[in-house]
N, C-alpha and C positions, 0 to 999 in steps of 0.2 A: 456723179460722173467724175472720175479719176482727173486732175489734172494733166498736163505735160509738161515735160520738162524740156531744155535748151534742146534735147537731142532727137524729139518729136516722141519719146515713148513716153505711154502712162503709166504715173508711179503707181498705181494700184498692180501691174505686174509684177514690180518688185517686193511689193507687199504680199503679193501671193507666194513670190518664190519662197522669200524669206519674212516669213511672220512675225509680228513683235514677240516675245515670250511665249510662257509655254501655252500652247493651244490646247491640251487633255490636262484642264486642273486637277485629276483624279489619278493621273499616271506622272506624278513632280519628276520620277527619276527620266523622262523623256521631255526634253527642250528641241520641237520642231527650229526654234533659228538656230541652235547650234546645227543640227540636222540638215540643216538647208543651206549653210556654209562648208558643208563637206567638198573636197571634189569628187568628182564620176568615180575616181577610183576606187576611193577609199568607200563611196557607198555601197560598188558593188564588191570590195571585197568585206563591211559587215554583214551584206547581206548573205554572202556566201559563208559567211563564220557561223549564220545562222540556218544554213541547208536551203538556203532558197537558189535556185538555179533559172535560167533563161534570163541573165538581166543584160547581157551581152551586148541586145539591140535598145534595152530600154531604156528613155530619152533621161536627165535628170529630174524635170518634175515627177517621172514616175516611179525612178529611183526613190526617189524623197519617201514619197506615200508609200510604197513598198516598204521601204523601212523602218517608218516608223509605225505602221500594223504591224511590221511584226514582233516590233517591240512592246506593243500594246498588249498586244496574244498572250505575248512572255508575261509581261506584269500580273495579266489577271490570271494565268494560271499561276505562276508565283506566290500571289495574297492569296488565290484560294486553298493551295497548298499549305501554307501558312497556317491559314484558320482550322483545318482540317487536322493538323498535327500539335494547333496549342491543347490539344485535349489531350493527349498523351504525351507520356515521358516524363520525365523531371526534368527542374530548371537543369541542372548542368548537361542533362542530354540536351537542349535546346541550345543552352553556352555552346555546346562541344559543333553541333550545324552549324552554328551563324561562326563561329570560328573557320570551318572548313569550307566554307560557301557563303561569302560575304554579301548586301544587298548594294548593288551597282558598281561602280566604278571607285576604286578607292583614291586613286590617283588622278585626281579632276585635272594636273597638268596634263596628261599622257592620254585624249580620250580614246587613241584605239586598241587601248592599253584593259580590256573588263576581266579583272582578277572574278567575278562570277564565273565566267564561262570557263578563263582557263582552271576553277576551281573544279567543273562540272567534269573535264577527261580523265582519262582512265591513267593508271599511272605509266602503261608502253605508250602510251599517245604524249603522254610528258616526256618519256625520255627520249623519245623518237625528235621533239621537236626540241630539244637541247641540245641533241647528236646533229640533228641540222644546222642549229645556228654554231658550233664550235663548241659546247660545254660537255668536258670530261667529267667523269669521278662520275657518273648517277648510277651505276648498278647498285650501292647499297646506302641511296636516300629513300629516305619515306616521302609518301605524298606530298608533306604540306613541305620542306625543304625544296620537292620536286618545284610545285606550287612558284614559291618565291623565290626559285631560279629563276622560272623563265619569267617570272613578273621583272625584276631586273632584270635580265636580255632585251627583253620587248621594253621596257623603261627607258633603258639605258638607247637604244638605237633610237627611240622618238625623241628624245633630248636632244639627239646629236642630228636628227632631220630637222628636229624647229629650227635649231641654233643656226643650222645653214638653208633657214629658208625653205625649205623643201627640198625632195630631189638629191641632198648635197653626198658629199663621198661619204663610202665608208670607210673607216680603218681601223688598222688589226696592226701584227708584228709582221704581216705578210705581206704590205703594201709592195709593189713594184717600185719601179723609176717611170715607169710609163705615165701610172697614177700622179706619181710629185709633178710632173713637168705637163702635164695634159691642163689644157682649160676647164675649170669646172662650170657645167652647165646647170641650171636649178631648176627652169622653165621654159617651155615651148617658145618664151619671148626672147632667150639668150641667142646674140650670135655668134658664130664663129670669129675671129680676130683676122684668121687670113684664111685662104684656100692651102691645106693640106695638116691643115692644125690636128693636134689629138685632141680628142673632148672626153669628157669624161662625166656619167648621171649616173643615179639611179629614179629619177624620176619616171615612173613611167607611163604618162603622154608622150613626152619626148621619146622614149624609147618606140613604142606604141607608132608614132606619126615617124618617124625614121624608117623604121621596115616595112611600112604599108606605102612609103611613097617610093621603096625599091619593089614592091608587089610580095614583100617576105611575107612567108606564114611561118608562127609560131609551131616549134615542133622541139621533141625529142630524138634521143637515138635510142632507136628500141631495143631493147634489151639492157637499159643500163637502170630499169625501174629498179627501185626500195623502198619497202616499207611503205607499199602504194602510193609513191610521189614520183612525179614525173622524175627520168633522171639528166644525163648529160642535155644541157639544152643549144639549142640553135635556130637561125633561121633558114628555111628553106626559099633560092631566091630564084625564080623561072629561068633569070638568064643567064645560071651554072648552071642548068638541067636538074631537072627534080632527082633528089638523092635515095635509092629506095630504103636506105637503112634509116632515114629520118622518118618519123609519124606525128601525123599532126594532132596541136594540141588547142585546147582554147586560151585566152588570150589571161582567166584567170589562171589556170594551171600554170602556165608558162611564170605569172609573175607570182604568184605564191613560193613558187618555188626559189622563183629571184629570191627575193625579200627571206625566205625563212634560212638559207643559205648565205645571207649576206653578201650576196653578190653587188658588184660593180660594173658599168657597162663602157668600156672603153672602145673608142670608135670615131669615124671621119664623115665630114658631109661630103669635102670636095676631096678632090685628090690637090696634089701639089701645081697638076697643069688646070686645075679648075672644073674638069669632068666628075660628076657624081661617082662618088665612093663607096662600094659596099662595104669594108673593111669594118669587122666591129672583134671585140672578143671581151670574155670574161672572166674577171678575177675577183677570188676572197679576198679578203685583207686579216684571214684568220688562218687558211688551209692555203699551200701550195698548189692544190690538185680541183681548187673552184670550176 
């Protein structure tokens, strides 16, 4: 029987959430406690990096098991591929795969960071998500240059989230003045300094908990889609009047799109007399036109 601790829960539920090491001896490149140290977010956007959809409503322990079956699934077709293909080809065709599609994560600081997957896109699926985040010059890279662009992009932005905690700004040569002088928020637990303050995240619960305690839903304005990603984004908030040129989107669309854009989320809890603030808006710190 679990003990309890000061707080009256039992540690055997923290034991479940987060397990000592790895629990599938047979799958090493999957560590359930790293797994189980994610937040909500980040779990449901790997699981959507891996086509899994409906995690919307699903609680974090189900998150967890969700994802790492599906990373299991991966593994064993992985090694069966593997086995299946050491029978053919020559060593340097084998050299030339595991060059082009490396096994797991090469960058153990950066975990959301899986040079596999972004090895496995096609190369307009690379250049599409370079052209999102602000990187020029790719009409005449080859794949693997493609490759370790956006390995660096995506590198390079998880360095600058650890460093500030989570959440923390981005920045570009396109920063405002709004940005320098705003408070920067990291976590649901920061608060505002006064009533009428600018704040400024990309974290997004924060974001997330802001527009659903104004009743906003996530949306687009339709017609500004590319390259099948949501485009111009905003929120839709009941007490402007529902807008008909916005369409609503789900809550990972919405931040996919934050995040691959490098978007910033500048914006007010209170106003200056202390009544809640709808006021939000968003900027690059790479393109003028965020």
């Amino acid at each position: 029987m679990p003990t309890k601790n000061g707080a009256g829960r039992g540690s055997g539920s923290t034991a479940t959430t987060n397990p000592p090491g790895n629990q599938t001896p047979n799958t090493p490149d999957i560590n359930e406690s790293e797994i189980a140290r994610l937040k909500v977010d980040q779990l449901r956007d790997r699981l959507r990096r891996r086509g899994v959809t409906g995690t919307a409503d699903m609680r974090k322990d189900d998150l967890v098991k969700a994802l790492v079956k599906v990373m299991k699934d991966g593994a064993k077709k992985s090694t069966s591929a593997r086995a299946g293909g050491s029978s053919r080809g020559s060593s340097s065709a084998k050299k030339s795969t595991s060059s082009a599609n490396p096994p797991g994560n090469q960058t153990p600081n950066t975990p959301d960071v899986n040079e596999s997957e972004i090895a496995r896109l096609k190369v307009d699926e690379l250049r599409s998500r370079l052209h999102a985040r602000g990187v020029a010059g790719t009409a005449d890279m080859q794949k693997a240059d493609l490759v370790k662009a956006l390995v660096k992009s995506l590198t390079d932005d998880s360095s600058a989230s650890s460093s500030s905690g989570g959440g923390g700004v981005r920045r570009g040569p396109q920063n405002s003045k709004s940005i320098k002088y705003a408070q920067e928020v990291t976590s649901v637990d920061d608060e505002p300094e006064r009533p009428g303050r600018s704040l400024v995240t990309t974290d997004h619960e924060v974001i997330r908990r802001w527009a659903e305690a104004r009743k906003g839903v996530p949306t687009t304005v339709d017609g500004t889609e590319h390259d099948g990603h949501a485009g111009v984004l905003r929120f839709d908030f009941p007490s402007n009047g529902r807008e008909q040129r916005l369409r609503e989107i789900s809550w990972e669309e919405w931040f996919r799109a934050f995040d691959e854009r490098r978007l910033n989320f500048i914006y007010q809890e209170e106003r200056s007399d202390g009544k809640q603030s709808n006021f939000f808006r968003l900027e690059s710190p790479d393109r003028e036109d965020g």
